[in-house]
C-alpha positions, 0 to 999 in steps of 0.5 A: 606323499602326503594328501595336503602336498598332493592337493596342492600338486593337483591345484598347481596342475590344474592353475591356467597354463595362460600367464596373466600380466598386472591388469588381466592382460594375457602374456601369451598373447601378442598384445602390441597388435592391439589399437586401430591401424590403417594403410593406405595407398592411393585410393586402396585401403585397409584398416584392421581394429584389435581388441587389448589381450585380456581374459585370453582372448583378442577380437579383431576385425578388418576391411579393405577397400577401393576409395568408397567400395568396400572390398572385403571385410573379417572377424578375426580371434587371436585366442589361448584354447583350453590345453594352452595353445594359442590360435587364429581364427578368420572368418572372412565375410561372416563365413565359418572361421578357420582356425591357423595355429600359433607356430612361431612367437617372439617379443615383436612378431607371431605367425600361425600356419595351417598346411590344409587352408587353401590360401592363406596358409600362413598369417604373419604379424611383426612391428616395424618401429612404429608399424604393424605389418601383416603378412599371408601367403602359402605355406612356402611363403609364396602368393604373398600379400603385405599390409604396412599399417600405422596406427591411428589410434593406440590401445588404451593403458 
């Protein structure tokens, strides 16, 4: 082999394992999350912000609420890791985030699972026409909580 062909065998190896769209916006990512969504039933609320896919990364932030008192409130990351893989973190109330793995993915849906968080266990998003649906429950499925969100403001082009 020639140093020439090993070279480029090593650059190619090296490259991100991370697909990046026209714009900088990262395919392995689930970027129809992104815009600003709302539910709200009564005087329950919940809305939950996310940032467009780009530089490997989604921010997010979420709160619920009973008319004007805030209930709970995280920072969340939706992020491609150095070997590839992608990951959620949850920081609920600003305490250490924990990190669920990517385990299933498709065109419209991903889920992220870890078996050793005490609850949720299993974080779940999917559209629904013009829905976002957020799901956490145990590992099982069991102890479910659903979000169905509408978008309120969608992410910029």
């Amino acid at each position: 082999m020639t140093k020439t062909l090993l070279a480029a065998l090593t650059l190619i190896a090296a490259a991100p394992l991370v697909a990046a769209t026209p714009g900088g916006r990262d395919a392995a990512l689930p970027g129809w999350m992104a815009g600003t969504w709302m539910m709200e039933d009564g005087a329950e609320w919940s809305d939950e912000l996310w940032t467009d896919a780009r530089g490997g990364i989604m921010l997010g932030v979420a709160r619920t609420g009973f008319g004007s008192q805030l209930q709970s409130w995280e920072t969340t990351q939706i992020k491609v890791k150095p070997d590839g893989s992608v990951s959620f973190f949850a920081q609920p109330s600003g305490k250490p985030a924990s990190e669920f793995p990517m385990v299933l993915r498709s065109e419209e849906s991903v889920e992220f699972a870890n078996a050793n968080h005490d609850y949720p266990q299993r974080i779940r998003y999917w559209r629904q026409g013009q829905l976002l649906m957020a799901e956490i429950s145990k590992i099982d499925g069991s102890d479910a909580q659903r979000w169905n969100y509408r978008q309120v403001i969608p992410p910029r082009d």
